[in-house]
N, C-alpha and C positions, 0 to 999 in steps of 0.2 A: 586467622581468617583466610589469609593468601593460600594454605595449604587447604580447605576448603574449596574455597572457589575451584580449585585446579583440578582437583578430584570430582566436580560435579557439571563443570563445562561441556556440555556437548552439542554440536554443533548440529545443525537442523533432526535438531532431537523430536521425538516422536510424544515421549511423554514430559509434560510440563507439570510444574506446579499444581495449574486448575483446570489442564484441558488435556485430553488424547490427541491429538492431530491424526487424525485415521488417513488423510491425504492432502496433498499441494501440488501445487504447479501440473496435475493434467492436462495433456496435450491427447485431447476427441478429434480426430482424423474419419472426413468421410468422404467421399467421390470428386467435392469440390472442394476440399485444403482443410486446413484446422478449424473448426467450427469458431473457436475465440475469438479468429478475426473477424469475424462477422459480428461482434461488440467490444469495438477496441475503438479506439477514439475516432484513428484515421478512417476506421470505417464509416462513422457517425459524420465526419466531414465531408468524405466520399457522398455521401446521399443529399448533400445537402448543394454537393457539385451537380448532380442529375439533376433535384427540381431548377435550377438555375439556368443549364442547359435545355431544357425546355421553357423557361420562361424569353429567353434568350430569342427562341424562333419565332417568337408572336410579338417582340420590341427587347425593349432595354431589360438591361440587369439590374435590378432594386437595391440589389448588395453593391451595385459598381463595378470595378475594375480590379479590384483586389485580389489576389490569391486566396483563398480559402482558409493556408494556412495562416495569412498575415492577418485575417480576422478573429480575436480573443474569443474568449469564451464570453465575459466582461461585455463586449461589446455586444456579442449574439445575444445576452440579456435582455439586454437593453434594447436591442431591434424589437424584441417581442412586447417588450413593456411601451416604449416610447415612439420607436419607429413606424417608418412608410408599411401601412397595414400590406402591398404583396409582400416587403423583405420576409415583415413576417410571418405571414402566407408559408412561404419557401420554409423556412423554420419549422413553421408546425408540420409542414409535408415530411420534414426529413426527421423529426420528433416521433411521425405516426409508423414512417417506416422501420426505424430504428428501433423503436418498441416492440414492433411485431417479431423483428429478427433478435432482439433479446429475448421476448420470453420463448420464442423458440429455442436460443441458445440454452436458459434455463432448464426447459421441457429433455433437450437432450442430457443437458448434467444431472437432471433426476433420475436420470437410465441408472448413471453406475451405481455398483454395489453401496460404494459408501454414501452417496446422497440418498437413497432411497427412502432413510428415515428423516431424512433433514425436515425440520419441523420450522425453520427462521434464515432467512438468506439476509445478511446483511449485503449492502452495497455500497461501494468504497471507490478511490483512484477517484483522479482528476474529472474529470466530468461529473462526477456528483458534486463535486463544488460549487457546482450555478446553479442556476433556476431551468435552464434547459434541460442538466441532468436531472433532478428532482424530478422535471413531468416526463422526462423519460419514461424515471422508475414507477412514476406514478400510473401512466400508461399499460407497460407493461404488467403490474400490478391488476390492474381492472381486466387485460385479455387472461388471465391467468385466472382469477376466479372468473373469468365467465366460461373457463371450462372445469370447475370445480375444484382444483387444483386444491391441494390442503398447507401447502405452505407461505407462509407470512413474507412479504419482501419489504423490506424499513432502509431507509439512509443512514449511512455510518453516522452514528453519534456526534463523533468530534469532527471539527476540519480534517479533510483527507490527509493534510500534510503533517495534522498536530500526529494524527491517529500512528500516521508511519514509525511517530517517534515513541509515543505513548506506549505500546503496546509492548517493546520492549523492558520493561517492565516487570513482564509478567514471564519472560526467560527465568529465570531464576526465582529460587523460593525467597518469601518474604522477607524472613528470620535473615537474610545476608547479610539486608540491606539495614539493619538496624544500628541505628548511630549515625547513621548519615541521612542527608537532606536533597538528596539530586543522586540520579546516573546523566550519563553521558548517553544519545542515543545517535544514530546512523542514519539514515534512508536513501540507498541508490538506486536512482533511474535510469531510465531510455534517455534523457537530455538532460536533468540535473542531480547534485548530491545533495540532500540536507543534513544540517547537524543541527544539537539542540541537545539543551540541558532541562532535560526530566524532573520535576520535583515528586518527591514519591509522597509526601502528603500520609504518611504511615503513622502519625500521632492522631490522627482520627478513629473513633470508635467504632470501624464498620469492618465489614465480614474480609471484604476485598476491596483495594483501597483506590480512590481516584486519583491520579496523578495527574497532572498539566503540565505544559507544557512553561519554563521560566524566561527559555530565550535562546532565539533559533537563527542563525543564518541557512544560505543555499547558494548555490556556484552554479549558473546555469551553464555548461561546458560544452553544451550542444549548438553554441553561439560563439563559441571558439575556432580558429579555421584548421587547428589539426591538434587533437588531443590523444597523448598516447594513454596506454596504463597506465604508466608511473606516471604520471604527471596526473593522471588524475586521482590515483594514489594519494600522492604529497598534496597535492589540493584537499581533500577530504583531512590527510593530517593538520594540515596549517585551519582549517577550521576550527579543528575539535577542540587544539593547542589554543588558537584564541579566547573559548567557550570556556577551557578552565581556567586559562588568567581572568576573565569577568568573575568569574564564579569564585575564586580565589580571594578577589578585592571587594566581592561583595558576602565575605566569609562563610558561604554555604558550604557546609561539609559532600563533596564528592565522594561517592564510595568508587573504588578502585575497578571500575566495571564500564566498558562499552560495549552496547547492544548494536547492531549491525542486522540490519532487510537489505536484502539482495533480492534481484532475480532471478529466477533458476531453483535447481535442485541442491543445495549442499548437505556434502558429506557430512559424517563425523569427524574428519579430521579438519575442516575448513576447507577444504578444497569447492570449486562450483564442479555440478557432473555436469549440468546440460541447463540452456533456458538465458544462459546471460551473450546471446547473439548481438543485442542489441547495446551494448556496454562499449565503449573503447578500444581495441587491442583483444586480446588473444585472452578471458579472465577463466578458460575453462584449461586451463591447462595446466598439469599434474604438478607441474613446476612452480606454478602459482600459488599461495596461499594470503591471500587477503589476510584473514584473523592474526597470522603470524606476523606478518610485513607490517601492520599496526601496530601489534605488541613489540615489534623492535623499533619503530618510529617513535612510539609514546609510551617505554619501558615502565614506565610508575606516573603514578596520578598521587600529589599528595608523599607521603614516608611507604606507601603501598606498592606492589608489583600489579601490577594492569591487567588485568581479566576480559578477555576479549572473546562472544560470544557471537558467531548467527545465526541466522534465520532466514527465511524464504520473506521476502520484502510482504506477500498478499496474508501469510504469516501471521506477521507481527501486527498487519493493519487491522487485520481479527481479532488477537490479542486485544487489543482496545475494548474491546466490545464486551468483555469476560463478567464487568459488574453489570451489562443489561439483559444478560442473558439465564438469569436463575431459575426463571421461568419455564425454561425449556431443556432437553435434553441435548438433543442434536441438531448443531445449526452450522452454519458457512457464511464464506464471502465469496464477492465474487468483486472485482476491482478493475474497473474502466479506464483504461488506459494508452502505452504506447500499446500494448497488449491486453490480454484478459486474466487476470491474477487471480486464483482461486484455492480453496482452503476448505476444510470438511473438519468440524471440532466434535469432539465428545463431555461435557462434561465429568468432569471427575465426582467420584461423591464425596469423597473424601479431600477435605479443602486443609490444606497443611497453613498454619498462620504463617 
């Protein structure tokens, strides 16, 4: 099996299992900067610093004194549902603006070549995780057919965070993973790492299999006052290393495989080309190899040699999405975040068990 896996590893691979990945991580550059940031979180926060700023010049601040950032997402909820009707005033102002500047962002990702057939946009990353994000998309949804627009925009299925881990998964053919009960999966951010042991759920009778999530930490490192690589390297190992002692004592067969979303562009060899700016330390350099520095960290999982595989973080959160998508041919993500994570799939017709 280990001589297998080694021979089929490859790293931000194009053809998977059950989908083409036609592209990722595009960076659309027009007059005024990257279009992406113009739906990336801090932008959504940014707006919501304007209508405050104007509310500001006619009396008080409904939100308070708080920084922006020091306000959850959690709480922004909650202003909309329970709170002082201006806070959330301000909310839906920066709700309506933000929609408009997504599905504009949208309108522009339908330009490229490979979107152009896209028939289903999922939408992923941390802001779809609240209720804010939802009428986001919901928002931009309605401006979008009201210009007739033919593609469908749905919320990521799973929790964004499950999805990150989920999706890995679907790196590898099925037939791998047979005999065992779990992979190991990965997910690095702009401010935290998560780990989390995958149940692949592969004794059920269906075409393409749902897996869940068994049990997951996160190391939020962006709340540490100086974090290098290596160190958050070894942080990401000392997770995983705990996730298979649980898994170990609660006798669930690990197969000898960790999945890994990043962001950025990755090679074939593991290396990152471009995209992981917002990461710790220096992770694009040639000298670097994440998949490798794992695999000599955590040499074997189990009597096994450790199979270490990644992917482009927006990727893999699409990957998730693979059993709701049969319907369609050609569809994407797009992932709200420190940035804008994005993804162009093709299904395959031919589905290997």
């Amino acid at each position: 099996m280990n001589q297998d896996l080694s021979s089929l590893i490859a790293h931000g691979a194009t053809t998977l299992p059950l989908v083409e990945v036609r592209s990722y991580n595009v960076e659309i550059e027009d007059e005024d900067g990257f279009v992406g940031d113009r739906a990336s979180k801090s932008a959504f926060r940014n707006l919501i610093d304007d209508w405050r700023k104007v509310v500001r010049k006619a009396g008080e601040d409904p939100l308070g004194d708080k920084d922006i950032d020091e306000i959850s997402n959690k709480k922004l909820d909650l202003l909309l549902s329970e709170g002082d009707p201006e806070a959330a005033g301000i909310i839906h102002g920066a709700i309506e603006d933000f929609a408009q500047q997504f599905a504009a962002v949208i309108r522009r990702f339908l330009k490229l070549k490979y979107w152009r057939e896209t028939q289903r946009i999922v939408v992923g990353g941390g802001l779809r995780a609240s209720r804010v994000g939802e009428l986001i998309i919901g928002r931009a949804t309605v401006l979008l057919k009201a210009e007739q627009a033919t593609v469908d925009l749905v919320p990521i299925h799973n929790h964004p965070d499950d999805a990150a881990l989920i999706g890995a998964v679907h790196l590898m053919p099925r037939w791998m993973f047979k005999g065992h009960d779990a992979i190991l999966a990965v997910d690095i951010g702009g401010s935290k790492i998560r780990a989390g042991v995958v149940m692949l759920n592969l004794k059920k009778n269906v075409e393409v299999p749902a897996p869940s999530v068994w049990r997951a930490d996160f190391w939020k490192y962006s709340e540490e006052k100086k974090i290098s690589r290596d160190d958050a390297v070894q942080g990401l190992v000392d997770m995983v290393k705990a996730l298979i002692d649980q898994a170990e004592k609660e006798k669930l067969m690990l197969a000898p495989f960790i999945g890994i979303g990043c962001p950025g562009r990755i090679a074939a060899d593991g290396t990152i080309e471009s995209g992981a700016q917002n990461l710790p330390g220096n992770w694009e350099s040639q000298k670097f190899n994440l998949a490798r520095s794992i695999r000599d960290l955590i040499p074997a999982i189990g009597e096994h040699e450790t199979a270490v595989v990644m992917h482009n973080d927006a990727v893999i959160q699409g990957l998730s999405e693979v059993s709701f998508m049969s319907d369609v041919e050609y569809w994407s993500i797009l992932t709200i975040g420190t940035g804008l994570g994005n993804a162009q799939f093709v299904n395959r017709q031919e589905k290997p068990a």
